[in-house]
LUMFI-852721 format. One record per residue (C-alpha): residue number from 1; residue in three letters; chain; y, x, z. Coordinates in steps of 0.001 Angstrom, whole numbers, plus 500000, padded with zeros to 6 digits. Layout:
REM residues N
<rec><resi>NUM</resi><resn>Ala</resn><chain>A</chain><y>Y</y><x>X</x><z>Z</z></rec>
...
REM end
This chain:
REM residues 120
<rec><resi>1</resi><resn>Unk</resn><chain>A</chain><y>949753</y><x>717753</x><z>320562</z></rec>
<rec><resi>2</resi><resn>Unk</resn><chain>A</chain><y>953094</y><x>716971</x><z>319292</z></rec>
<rec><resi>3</resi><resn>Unk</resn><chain>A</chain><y>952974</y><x>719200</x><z>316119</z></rec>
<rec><resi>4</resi><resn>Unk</resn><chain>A</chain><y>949778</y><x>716941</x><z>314871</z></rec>
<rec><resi>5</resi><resn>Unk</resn><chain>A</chain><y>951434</y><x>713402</x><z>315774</z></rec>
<rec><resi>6</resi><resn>Unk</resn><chain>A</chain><y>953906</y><x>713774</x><z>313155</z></rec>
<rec><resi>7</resi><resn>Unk</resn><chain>A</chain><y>951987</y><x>714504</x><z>309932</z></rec>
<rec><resi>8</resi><resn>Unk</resn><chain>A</chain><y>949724</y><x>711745</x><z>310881</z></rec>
<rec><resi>9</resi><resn>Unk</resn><chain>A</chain><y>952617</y><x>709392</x><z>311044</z></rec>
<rec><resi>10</resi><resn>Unk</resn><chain>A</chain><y>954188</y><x>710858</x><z>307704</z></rec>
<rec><resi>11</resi><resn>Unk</resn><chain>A</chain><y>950695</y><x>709927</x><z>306148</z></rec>
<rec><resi>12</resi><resn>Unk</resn><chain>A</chain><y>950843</y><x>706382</x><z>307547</z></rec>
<rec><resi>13</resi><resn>Unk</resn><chain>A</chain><y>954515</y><x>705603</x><z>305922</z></rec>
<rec><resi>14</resi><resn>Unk</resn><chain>A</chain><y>953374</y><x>707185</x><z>302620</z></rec>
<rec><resi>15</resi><resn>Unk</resn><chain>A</chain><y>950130</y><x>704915</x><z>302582</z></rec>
<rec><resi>16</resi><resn>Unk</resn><chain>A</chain><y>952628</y><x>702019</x><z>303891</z></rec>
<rec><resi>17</resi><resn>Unk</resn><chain>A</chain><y>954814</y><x>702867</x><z>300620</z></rec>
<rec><resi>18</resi><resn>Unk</resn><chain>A</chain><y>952204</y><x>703336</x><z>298436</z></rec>
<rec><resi>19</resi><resn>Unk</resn><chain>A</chain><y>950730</y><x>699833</x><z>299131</z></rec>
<rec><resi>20</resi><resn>Unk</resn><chain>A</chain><y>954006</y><x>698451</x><z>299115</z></rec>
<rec><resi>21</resi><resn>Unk</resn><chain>A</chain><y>954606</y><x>699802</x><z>295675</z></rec>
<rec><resi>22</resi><resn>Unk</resn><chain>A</chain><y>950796</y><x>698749</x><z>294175</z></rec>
<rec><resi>23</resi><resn>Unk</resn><chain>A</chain><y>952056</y><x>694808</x><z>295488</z></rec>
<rec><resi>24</resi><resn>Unk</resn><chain>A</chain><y>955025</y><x>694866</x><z>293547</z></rec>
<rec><resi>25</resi><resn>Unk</resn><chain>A</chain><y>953192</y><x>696876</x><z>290463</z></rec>
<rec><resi>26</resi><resn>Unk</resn><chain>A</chain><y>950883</y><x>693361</x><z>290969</z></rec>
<rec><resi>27</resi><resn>Unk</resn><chain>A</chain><y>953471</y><x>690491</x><z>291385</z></rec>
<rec><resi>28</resi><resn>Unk</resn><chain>A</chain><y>955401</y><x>692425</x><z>287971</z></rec>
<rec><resi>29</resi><resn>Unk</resn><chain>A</chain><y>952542</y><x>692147</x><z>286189</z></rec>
<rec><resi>30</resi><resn>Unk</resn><chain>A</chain><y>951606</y><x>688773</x><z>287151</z></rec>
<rec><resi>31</resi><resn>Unk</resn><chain>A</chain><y>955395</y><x>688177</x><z>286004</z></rec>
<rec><resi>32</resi><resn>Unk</resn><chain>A</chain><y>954785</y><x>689727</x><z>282508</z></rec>
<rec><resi>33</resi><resn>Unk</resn><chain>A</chain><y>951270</y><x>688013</x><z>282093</z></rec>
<rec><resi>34</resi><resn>Unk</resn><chain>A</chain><y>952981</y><x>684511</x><z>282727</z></rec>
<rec><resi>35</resi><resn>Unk</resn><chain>A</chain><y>956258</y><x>685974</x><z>280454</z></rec>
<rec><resi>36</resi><resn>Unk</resn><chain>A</chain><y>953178</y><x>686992</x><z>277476</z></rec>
<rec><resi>37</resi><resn>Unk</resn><chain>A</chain><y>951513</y><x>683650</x><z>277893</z></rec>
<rec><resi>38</resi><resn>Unk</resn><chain>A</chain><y>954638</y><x>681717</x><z>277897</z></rec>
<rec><resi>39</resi><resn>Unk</resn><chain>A</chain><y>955767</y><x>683126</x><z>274741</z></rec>
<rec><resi>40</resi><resn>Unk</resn><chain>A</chain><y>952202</y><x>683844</x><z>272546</z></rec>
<rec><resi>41</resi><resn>Unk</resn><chain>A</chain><y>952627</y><x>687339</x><z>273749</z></rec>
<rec><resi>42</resi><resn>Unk</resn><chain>A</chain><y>955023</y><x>690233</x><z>274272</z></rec>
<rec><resi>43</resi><resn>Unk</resn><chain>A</chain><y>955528</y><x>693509</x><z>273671</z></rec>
<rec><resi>44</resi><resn>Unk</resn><chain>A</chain><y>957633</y><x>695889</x><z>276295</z></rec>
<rec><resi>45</resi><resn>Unk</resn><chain>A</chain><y>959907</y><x>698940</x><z>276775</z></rec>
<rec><resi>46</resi><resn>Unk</resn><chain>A</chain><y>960705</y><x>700300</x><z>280199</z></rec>
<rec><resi>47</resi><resn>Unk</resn><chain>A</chain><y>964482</y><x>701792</x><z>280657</z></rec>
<rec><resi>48</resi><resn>Unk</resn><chain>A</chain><y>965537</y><x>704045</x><z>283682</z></rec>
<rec><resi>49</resi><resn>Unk</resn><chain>A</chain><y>968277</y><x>702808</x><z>285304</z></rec>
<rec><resi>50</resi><resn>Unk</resn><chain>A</chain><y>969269</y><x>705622</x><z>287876</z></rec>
<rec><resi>51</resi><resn>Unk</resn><chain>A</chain><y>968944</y><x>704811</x><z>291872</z></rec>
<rec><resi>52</resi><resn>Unk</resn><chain>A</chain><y>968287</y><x>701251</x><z>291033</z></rec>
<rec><resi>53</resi><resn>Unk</resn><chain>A</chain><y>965138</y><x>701246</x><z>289572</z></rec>
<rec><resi>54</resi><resn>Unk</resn><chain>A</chain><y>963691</y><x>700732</x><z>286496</z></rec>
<rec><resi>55</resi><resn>Unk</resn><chain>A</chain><y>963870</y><x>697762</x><z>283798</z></rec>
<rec><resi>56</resi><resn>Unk</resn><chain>A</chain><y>960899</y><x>695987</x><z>282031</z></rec>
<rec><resi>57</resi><resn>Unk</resn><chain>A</chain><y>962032</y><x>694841</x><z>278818</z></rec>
<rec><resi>58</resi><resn>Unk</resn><chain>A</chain><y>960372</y><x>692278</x><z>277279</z></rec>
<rec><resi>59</resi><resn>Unk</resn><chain>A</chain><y>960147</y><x>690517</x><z>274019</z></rec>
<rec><resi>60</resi><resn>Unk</resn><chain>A</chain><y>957829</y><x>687642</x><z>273132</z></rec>
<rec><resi>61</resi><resn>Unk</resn><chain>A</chain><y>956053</y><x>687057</x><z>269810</z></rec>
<rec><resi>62</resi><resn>Unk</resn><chain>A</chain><y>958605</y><x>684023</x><z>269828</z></rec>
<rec><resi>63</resi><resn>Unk</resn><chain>A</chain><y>961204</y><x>686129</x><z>269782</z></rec>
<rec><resi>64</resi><resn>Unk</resn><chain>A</chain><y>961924</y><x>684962</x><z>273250</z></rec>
<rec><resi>65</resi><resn>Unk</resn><chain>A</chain><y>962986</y><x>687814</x><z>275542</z></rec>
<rec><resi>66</resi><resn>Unk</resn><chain>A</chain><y>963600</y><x>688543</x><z>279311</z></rec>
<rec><resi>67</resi><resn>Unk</resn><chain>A</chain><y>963806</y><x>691541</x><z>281763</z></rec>
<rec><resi>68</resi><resn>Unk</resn><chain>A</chain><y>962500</y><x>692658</x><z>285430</z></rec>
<rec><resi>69</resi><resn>Unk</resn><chain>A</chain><y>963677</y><x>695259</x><z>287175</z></rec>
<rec><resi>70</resi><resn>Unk</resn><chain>A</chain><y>961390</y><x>697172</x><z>289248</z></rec>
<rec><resi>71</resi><resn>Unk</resn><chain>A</chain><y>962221</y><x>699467</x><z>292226</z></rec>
<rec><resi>72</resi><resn>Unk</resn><chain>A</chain><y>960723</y><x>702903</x><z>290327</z></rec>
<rec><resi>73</resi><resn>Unk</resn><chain>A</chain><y>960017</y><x>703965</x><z>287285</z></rec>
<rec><resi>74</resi><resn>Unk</resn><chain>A</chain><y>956278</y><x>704598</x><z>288632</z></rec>
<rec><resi>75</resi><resn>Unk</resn><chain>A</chain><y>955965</y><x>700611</x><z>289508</z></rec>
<rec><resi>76</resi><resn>Unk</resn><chain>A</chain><y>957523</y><x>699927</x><z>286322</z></rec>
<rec><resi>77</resi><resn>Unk</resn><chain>A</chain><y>954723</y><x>701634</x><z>284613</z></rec>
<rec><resi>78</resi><resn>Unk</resn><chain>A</chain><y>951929</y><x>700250</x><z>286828</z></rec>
<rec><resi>79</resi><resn>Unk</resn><chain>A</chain><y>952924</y><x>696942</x><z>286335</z></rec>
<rec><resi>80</resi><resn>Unk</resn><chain>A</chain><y>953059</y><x>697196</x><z>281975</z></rec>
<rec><resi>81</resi><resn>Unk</resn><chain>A</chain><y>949905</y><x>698854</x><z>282408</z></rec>
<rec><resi>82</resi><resn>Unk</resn><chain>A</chain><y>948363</y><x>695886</x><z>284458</z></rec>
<rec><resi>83</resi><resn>Unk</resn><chain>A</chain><y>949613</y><x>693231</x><z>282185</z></rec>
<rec><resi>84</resi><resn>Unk</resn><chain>A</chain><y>947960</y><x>694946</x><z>279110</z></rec>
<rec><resi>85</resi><resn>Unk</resn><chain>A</chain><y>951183</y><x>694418</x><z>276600</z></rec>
<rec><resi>86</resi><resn>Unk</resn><chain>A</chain><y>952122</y><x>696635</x><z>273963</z></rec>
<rec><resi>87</resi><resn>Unk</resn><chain>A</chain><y>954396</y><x>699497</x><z>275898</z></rec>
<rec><resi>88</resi><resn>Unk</resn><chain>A</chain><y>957620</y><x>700815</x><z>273131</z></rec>
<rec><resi>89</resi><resn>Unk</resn><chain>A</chain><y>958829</y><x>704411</x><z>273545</z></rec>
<rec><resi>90</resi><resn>Unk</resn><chain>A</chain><y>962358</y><x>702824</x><z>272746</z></rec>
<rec><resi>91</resi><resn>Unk</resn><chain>A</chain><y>964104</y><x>699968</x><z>271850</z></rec>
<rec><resi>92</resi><resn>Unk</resn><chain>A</chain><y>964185</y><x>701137</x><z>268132</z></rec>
<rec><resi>93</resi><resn>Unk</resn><chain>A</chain><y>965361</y><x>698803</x><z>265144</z></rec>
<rec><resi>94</resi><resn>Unk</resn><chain>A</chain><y>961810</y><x>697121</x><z>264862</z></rec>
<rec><resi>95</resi><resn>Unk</resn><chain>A</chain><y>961592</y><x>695973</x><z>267800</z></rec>
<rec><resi>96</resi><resn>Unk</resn><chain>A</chain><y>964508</y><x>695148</x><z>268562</z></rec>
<rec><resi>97</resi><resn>Unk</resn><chain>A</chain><y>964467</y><x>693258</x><z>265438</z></rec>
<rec><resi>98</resi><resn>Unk</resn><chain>A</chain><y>961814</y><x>690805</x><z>266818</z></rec>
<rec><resi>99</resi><resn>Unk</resn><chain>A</chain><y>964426</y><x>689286</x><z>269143</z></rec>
<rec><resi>100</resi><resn>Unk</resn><chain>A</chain><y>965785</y><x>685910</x><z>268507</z></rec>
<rec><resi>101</resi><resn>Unk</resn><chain>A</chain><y>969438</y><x>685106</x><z>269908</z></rec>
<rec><resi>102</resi><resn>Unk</resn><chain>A</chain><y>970935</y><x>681728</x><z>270342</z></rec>
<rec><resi>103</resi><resn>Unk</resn><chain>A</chain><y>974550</y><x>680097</x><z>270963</z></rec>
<rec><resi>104</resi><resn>Unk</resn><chain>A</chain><y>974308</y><x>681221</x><z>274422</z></rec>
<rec><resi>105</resi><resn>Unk</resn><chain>A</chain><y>973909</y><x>684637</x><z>273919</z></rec>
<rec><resi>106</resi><resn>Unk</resn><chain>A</chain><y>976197</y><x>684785</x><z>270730</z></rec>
<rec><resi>107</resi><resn>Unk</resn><chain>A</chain><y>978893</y><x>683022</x><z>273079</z></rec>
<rec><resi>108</resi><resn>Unk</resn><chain>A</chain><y>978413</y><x>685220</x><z>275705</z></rec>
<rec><resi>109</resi><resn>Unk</resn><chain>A</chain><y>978331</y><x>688891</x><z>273320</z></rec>
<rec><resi>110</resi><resn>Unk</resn><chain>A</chain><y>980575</y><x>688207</x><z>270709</z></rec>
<rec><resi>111</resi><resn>Unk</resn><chain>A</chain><y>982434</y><x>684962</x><z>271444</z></rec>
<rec><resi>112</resi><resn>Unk</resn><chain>A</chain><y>985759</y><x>686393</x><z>271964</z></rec>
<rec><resi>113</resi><resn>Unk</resn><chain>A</chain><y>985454</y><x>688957</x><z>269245</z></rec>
<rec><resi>114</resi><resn>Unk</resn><chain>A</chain><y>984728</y><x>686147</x><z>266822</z></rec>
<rec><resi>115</resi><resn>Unk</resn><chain>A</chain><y>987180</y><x>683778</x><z>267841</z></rec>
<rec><resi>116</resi><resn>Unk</resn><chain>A</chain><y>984656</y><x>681559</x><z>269869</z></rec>
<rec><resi>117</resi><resn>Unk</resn><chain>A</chain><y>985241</y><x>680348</x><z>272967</z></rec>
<rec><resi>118</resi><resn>Unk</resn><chain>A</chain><y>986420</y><x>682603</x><z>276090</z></rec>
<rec><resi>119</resi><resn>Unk</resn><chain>A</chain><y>983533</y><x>684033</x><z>278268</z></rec>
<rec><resi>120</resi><resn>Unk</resn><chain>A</chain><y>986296</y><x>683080</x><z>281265</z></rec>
REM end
């Protein structure tokens, strides 16, 4: 009796997982539809980032940009799929390219480097 109790409860925590994971595959997505709309669209690239998860890179046709990170590399993919944007292999010179910086980043990048004010 014992033997058939605990594949039955290893099913239940993978379908408890899995439905956790398809939630947060959702709420990203709803997150990149509201990032697309917000910006006349956006295109996206998805880098691994080890243990922690994965990130969701995003650039609007603005040239506005912003990030999620999601807790797998699955989810990650899930939720760019669900949102419908254009997906990049890599962050290549094109569209990287569409990305439009302002004082705050420059500050923050290259400030000391170019004599601007300390990040400190």
């Amino acid at each position: 009796m014992a033997e058939t109790a605990e594949p039955q409860t290893q099913q239940t925590d993978d379908s408890k997982h899995a439905a956790r994971a398809e939630r947060r595959a959702a709420k990203l997505a709803r997150q990149i539809g509201a990032f697309a709309k917000a910006h006349g669209g956006a295109e996206g690239q998805l880098a691994y980032l080890g243990q922690t998860g994965t990130r969701i890179v995003l650039v609007g046709e603005d040239g506005g940009w912003g990030d999620l990170v999601a807790p797998s590399y699955a989810v990650a993919e899930s939720a760019a799929q669900k949102s419908g944007i254009t997906m990049h292999e890599s962050f290549d010179g094109d569209f990287a390219s569409k990305i439009r910086t302002g004082p705050y980043e420059w500050t923050r990048m290259a400030g000391i480097q170019l004599g601007g004010p300390s990040n400190g």
